[in-house]
N, C-alpha and C positions, 0 to 999 in steps of 0.2 A: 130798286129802292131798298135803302139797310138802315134802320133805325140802329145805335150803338147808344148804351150807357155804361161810362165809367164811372168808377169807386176806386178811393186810393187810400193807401194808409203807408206810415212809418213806422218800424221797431226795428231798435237794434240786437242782431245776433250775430255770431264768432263764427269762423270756420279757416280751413287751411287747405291748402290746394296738393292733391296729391299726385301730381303730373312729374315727371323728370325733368330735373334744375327746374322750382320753381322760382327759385331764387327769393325773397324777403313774403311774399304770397304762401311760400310753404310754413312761414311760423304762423301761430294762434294769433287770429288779429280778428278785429271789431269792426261792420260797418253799421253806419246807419242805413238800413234797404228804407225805399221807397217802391212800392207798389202798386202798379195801378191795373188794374180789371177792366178789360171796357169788354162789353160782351154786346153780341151784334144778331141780327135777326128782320126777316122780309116785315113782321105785321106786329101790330100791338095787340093783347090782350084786352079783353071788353071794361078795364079802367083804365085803357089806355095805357099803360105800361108795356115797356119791352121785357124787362125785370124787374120783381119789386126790390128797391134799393134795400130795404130793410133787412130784407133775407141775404144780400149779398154781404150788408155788413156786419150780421150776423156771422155768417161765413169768413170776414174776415175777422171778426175779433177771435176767433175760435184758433184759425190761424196764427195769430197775432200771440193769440194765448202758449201756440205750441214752439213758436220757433223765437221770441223776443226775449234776451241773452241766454240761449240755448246754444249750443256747439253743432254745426250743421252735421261736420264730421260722424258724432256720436249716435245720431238718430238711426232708427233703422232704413226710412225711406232714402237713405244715401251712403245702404252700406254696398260696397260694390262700386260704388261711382264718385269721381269725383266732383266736390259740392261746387261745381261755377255756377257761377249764377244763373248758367243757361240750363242747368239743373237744376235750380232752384226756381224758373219759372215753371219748368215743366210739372215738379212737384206741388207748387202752388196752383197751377193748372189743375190738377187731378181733385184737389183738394176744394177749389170753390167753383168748380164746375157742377156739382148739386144743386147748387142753388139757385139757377133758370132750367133744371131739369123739369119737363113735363109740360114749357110753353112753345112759345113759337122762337125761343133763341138757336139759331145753330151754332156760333161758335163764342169761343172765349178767348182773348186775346191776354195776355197777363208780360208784362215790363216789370221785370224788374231792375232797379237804378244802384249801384252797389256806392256810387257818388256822385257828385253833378255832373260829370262828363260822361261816364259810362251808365251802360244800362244793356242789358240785353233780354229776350223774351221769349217765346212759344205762343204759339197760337194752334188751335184743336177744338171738334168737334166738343157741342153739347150732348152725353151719351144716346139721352133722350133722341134728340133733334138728328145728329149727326152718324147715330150707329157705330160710335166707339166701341173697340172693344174691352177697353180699360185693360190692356196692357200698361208694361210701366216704359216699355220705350219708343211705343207707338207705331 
């Protein structure tokens, strides 16, 4: 039995792809992300929560606050790599994974949707729950 509760949000941030010929993806360009959190775990806490929603979207406005029209490129958590989006769940990963730290959540699952047809994600232990060792590439 796995109880799951998602949380989703949208902002728009920039980024550019730094892979060989990326063709129209390598200039500065804008999406709108859509992101959803669902984070998962065997039992509830004694108010019955899996996570408190509060805390997680706490966690995402903070988020929200760091990367909405920011340049993904420019940050430090993507210097070294480049920003797909499959990066960019992983980073979002790291980031709002505190926030069922310390209950019975083990993992976190994070999609993120670059437009309506595409999306990609990560999914990782709660460091708490799961014994991360907060590496950044897992």
């Amino acid at each position: 039995m796995t109880y799951r509760t998602t949380v989703t949000r949208q902002f728009v941030a920039q980024h550019y792809l730094t892979v060989p010929d990326p063709g129209p993806e390598g200039d500065l360009h804008s999406h709108v992300f859509s992101v959803e959190a669902t984070f998962a775990g065997p039992s509830l806490d004694e108010y019955d929560y899996l996570v408190d929603i509060d805390d997680v979207r706490a966690a995402l406005d903070e988020a929200e606050s760091r990367y909405r029209d920011a340049t993904l490129n420019d940050l430090p958590e993507f210097e070294g790599y480049n920003p797909s989006v499959e990066r960019f769940a992983r980073v979002l990963h790291d980031r709002l994974a505190p926030a069922a730290a310390g209950g019975s959540t083990e993992t976190l699952r994070v999609t993120v949707w670059e437009d309506d047809e595409a999306a990609a994600g990560y999914e990782g232990p709660i460091p708490d729950a799961g014994g991360a060792d907060g590496d950044r590439d897992g």
